[in-house]
N, C-alpha and C positions, 0 to 999 in steps of 0.2 A: 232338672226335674226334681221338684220335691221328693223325698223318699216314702213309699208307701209300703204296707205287709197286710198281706193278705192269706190267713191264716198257717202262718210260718213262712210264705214264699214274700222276699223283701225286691219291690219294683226296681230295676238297673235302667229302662229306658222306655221307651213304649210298648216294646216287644220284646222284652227279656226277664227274666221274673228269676232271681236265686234262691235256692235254700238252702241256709248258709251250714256249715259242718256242726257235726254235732253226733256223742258216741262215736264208734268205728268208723266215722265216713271219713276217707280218706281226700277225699277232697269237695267242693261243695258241689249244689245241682243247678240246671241252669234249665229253667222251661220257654219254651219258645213259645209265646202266645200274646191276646190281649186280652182284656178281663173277664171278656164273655168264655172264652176257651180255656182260661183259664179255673175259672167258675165250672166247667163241665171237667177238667179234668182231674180237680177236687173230688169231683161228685164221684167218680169211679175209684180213687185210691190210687192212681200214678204218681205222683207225688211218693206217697212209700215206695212205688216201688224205682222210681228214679234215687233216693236215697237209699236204697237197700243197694245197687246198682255201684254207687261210691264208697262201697266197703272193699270191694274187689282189689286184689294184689298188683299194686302196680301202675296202675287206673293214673290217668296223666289228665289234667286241668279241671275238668267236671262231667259228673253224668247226666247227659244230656237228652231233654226230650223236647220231638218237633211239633209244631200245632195241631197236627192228624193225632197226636199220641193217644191212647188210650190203654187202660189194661190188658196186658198179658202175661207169657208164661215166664214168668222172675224178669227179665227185663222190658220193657213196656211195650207195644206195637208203635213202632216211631221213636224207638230208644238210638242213642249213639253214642258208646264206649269204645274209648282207646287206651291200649295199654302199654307201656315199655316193654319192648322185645328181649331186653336182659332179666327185668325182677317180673316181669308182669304176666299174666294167667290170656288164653281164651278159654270162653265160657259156651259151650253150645247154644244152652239158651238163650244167650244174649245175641246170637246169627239166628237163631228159629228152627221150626222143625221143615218150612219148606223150603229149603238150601235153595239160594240161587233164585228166587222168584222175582220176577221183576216184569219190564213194560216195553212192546215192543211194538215200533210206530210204520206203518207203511204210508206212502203219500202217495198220490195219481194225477192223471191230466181230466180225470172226469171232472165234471161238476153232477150235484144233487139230480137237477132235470133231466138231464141225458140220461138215465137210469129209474127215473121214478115209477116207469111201466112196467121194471124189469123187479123190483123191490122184493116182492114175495117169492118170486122164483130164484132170485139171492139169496134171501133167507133160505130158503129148503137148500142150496148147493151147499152151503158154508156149513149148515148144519148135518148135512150126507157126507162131506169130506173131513172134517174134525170132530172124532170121538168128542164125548163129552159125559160127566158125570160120573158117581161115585164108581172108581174102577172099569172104567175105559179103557178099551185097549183095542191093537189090531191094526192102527193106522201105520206103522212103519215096521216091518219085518227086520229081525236081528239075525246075522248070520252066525257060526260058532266063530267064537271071540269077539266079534262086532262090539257088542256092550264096553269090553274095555278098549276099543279104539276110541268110543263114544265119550268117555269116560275119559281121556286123556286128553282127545281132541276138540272134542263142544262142539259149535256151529261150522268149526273146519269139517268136520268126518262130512257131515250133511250136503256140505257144498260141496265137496268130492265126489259122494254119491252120487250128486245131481239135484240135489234137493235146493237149491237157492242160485245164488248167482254169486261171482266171485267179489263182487263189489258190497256187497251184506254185509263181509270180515270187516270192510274198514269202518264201518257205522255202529259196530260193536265196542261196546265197553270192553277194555283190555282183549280186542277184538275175535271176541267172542269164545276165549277160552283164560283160563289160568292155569301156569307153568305148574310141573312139578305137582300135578295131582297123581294120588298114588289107587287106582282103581283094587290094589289086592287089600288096603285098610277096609275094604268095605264087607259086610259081614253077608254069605248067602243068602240071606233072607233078603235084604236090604239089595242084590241084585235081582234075584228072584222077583222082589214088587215094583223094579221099574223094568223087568225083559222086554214087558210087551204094550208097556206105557208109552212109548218114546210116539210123538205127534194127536197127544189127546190134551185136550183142553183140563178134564179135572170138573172137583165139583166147586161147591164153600163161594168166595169171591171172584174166581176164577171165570174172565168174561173174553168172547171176541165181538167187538163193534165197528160196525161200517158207521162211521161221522160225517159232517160236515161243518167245514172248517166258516165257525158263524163269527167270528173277530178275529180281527188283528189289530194287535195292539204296537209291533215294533214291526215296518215296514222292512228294511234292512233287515235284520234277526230271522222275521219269515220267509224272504225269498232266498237268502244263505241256505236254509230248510226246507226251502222247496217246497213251502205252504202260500197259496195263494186265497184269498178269499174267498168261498163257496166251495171249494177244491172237497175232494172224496177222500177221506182217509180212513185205514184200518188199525184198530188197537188191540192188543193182542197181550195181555196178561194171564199167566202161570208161573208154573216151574214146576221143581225136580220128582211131582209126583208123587208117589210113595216110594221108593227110592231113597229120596232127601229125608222125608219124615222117618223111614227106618234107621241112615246115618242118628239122625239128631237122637231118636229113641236109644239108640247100642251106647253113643257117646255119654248121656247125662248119665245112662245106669251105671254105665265103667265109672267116670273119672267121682261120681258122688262118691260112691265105694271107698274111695280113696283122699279124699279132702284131710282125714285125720291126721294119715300119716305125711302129708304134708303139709301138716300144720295147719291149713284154711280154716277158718270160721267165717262162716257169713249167717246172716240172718236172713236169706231163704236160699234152701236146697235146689231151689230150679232154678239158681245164678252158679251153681254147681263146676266148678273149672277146673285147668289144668295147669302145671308151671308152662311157659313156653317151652323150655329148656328140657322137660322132660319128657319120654318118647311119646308117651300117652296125649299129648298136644302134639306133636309131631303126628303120629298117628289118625290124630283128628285134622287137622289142617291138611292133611294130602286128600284125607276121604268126603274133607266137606268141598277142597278144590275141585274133585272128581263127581261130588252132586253138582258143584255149579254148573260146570260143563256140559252135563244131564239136558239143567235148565239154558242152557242156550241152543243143545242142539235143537232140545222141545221145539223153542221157539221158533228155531228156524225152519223146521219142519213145518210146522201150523203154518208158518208164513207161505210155504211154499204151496199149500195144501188151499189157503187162498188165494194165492195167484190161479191154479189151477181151477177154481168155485167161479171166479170171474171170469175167466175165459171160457170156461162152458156157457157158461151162463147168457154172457155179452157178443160171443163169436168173435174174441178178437185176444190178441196173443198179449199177455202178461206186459209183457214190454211196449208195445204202441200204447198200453194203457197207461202205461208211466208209473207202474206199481213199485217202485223201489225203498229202501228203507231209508227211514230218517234218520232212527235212531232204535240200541237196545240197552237199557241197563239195568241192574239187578237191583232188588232193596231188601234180599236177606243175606249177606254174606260179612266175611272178614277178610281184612286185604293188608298188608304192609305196605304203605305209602310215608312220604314224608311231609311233616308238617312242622309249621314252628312252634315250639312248645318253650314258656319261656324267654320267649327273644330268641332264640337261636334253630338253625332245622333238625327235624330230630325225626329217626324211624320210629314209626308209631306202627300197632297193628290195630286197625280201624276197626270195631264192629258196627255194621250198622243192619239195626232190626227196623223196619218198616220203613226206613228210609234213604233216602238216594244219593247219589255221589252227584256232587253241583259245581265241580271247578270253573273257574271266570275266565274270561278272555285271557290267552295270551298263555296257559299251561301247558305245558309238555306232552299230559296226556292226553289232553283232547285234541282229537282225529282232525287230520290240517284241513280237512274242508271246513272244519267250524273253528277253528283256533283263533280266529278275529272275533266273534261274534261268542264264544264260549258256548261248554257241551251245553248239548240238552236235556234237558229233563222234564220227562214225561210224569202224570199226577193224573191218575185220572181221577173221576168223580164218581158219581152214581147210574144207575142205567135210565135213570126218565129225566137227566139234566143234562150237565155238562161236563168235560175234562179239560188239562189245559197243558200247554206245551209252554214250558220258560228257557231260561236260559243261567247258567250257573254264576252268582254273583260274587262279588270280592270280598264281602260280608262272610260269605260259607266258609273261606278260610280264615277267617281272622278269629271269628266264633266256635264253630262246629266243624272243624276237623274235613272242611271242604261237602259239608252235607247239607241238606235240604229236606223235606215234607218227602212222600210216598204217595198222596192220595187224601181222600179227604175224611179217612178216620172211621168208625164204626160210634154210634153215640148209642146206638140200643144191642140188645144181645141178639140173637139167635131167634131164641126162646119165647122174646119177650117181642119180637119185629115179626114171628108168626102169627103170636097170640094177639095182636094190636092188630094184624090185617085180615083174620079171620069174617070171613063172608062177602068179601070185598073182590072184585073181578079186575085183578091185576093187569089181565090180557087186554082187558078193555079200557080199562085206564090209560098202559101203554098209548094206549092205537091212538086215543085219543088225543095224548102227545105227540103225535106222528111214530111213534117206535113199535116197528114191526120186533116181536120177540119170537125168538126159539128158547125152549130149552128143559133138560131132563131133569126129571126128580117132584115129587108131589110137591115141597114145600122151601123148592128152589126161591121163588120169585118173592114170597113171601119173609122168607131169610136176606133177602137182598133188596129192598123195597127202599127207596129212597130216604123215607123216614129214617129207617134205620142206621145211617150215615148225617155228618155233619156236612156245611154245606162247603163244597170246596170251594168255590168263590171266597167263603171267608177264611179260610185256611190259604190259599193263597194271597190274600191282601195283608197275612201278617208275615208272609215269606219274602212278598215284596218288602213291606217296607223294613223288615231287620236285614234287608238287604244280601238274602241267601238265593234268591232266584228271582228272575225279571220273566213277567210275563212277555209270551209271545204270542200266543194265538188261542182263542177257545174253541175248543170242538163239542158240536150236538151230534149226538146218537140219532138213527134214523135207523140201524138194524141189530138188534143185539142177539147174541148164544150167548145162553149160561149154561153151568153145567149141572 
């Protein structure tokens, strides 16, 4: 391929775009797109901040953003930085403020029809048994010290409790907790706003959907997964609550404080980081482990909380319905993993903000019921389209640090996806798509309205072909809660 630049990012392949070093940047930027995505993510200013991103201490190959990316807070939504464990920094920012948020897949033996008389009385169960919206709380009671059993243990405490099934653990990323979280880094406030969070949904993007599984694209891939065609599934994105967002708040104001006397310079304070080496990273690393954990038990929780919506609902027991998990993994956290950097393997610590961990066939860590067919990874889309279910490709390691896409990106603000839907009968448009909606808050639907998102369909056709995730199957929305 001819070499092409497009205003400073210079073409590597069809779906790879660099920006080459230049000033502080310690090493160059690599955007993951094709021209139309790349054209939108211009138009926002990720670009700077994927270069502001490659100033960081220690920072190993390029700073990296996936086709979903777009602007946010000092590292992009969809960013993924890695650092050297000896000279290299973590950056809160660049994990996010909602530690541990990520995507969590249930599968069933229903089909769509068997249930279509049942649809609205769905809706109201899922929506009576998973809080939902700005400060939610009340669905899981904490006992005294429970919080930090939670906090150490993740989606174990839950299953203990009773709350899932013992086979959920192995369909969990790093199943379903991380070693060595330290629940006492975390500051009273920051326990205090998730006591009585733990099994609510949340507000912002934070969605649960009943799907139906309307393609497959990889025969084999899908029934290793336990997706059959027409099939019913639940998707279930959150995490750590306010909880996480207090963690990420206590950490940037700490370690900013402090960038002088250890020398840091960067060119934006909300890439704000810590030496590895030094306790203040130490400190944050056990306390963001111990949000993550947060966010898995959430999750396991809501899960459980549907299983129980469905069996009221349908009159029949959680398990003849074949409600078990496909898959859970996170897309705000940082992790030490190894990668080759170089030509040779090398401990990295991975951040990856808006996006997902994608290892290919035949890796160590993915859970041996898919260890042929490689993990999964979940992406969902918008609530009046589609989402889609891939598979981690051989590409994700050679390029990006074993990572992939999140979802299909935010292309309008907030503000501006209210202002743009103003007058317009959201509920009724749903219906009209077949999508029964719940959900709290005056200007929920409107903040999340399809427009305001790009479309995931093309965000995964440039995952597929840079060969970081292979589709496996798309799923349509047929019952959504927002929060």
């Amino acid at each position: 391929m001819s070499s092409t630049m497009v205003a400073g990012a210079i073409q590597l392949d069809a779906f790879r775009w660099m920006l080459p070093r230049e000033g502080g940047m310690r090493v160059p930027g690599i955007l993951f797109a094709d021209r139309p995505l790349l054209e939108r993510m211009m138009s926002d200013r990720t670009p700077e901040q994927v270069r502001n991103a490659a100033h960081l201490p220690g920072i190993l190959e390029a700073s990296i953003a996936m086709p979903d990316a777009h602007w946010g807070y000092g590292l992009p939504v969809g960013g993924v930085v890695a650092t050297d464990p000896e000279d290299g920094v973590i950056s809160p920012g660049a994990v996010g403020y909602d530690i541990g948020c990520g995507v969590r897949l249930l599968r069933s033996r229903l089909e769509r029809p068997a249930i279509v008389a049942r649809v609205e009385a769905l809706a109201d169960a899922l929506y009576r048994e998973v809080p939902c919206g700005v400060g939610s709380s009340g669905a899981v009671r904490l006992g005294s010290g429970e919080l930090s059993r939670v906090l150490r243990e993740g989606a174990r405490w839950a299953v203990k409790r009773g709350l899932g099934w013992a086979s959920d653990l192995e369909c969990c990323e790093e199943g379903g907790a991380l070693a060595d979280a330290d629940p006492e880094a975390l500051s009273e406030g920051a326990c205090e706003r998730g006591r009585g969070q733990l099994g609510t949904l949340g507000s912002g993007n934070h969605f649960l959907e009943v799907q139906e599984v309307e393609e497959v694209y990889d025969s084999s891939a899908a029934a290793a997964l336990g997706l059959g065609p027409g099939s019913v599934t639940v998707m279930i994105h959150c995490g750590s609550r306010g909880l996480g967002h207090q963690v990420c708040t206590d950490y940037v104001r700490d370690v900013s404080r402090k960038l002088g006397g250890w020398g840091i310079q960067l060119p934006d304070r909300q890439l704000a980081c810590a030496p590895l080496r030094s306790p203040e990273a130490r400190a944050y690393v056990g306390a963001m482990r111990a949000a993550a954990n947060f966010a898995w038990a959430n999750r396991q929780c809501i899960a459980h909380q549907v299983r129980r919506a469905f069996e009221s609902t349908l009159g029949e027991s959680a398990e003849s319905l074949g409600l078990g998990l496909v898959y859970d993994v996170a897309h705000n956290i940082a992790k030490f993993e190894t990668h080759e950097v170089s030509g040779r393997a090398a401990r990295c610590l991975v951040h990856r903000k808006g996006a997902t961990r994608a290892f290919p066939p035949g890796h160590p860590d993915v859970p041996a019921a898919y260890r042929k067919v490689g993990q999964p990874v979940l992406v969902p889309g918008d609530m009046g389209r589609y989402s889609y279910v891939l598979i981690g490709g051989h590409g994700s390691m050679r390029h990006a640090f074993g990572s992939t896409c999140h979802g299909a990106g935010r292309q309008m603000s907030r503000t501006q996806a209210v202002r743009e839907t103003r007058g317009r009968d959201l509920v009724a448009e749903l219906k009209e798509a077949g999508v029964t909606v719940r959900y709290e808050g005056r200007d929920t639907l409107r903040e999340e309205t399809s427009e305001a998102y790009k479309d995931v369909a093309h965000v995964v056709r440039v995952v597929e072909g840079a060969d970081l995730a292979k589709p496996v199957a798309r799923l349509r929305p047929f019952i959504v809660v927002k929060g």
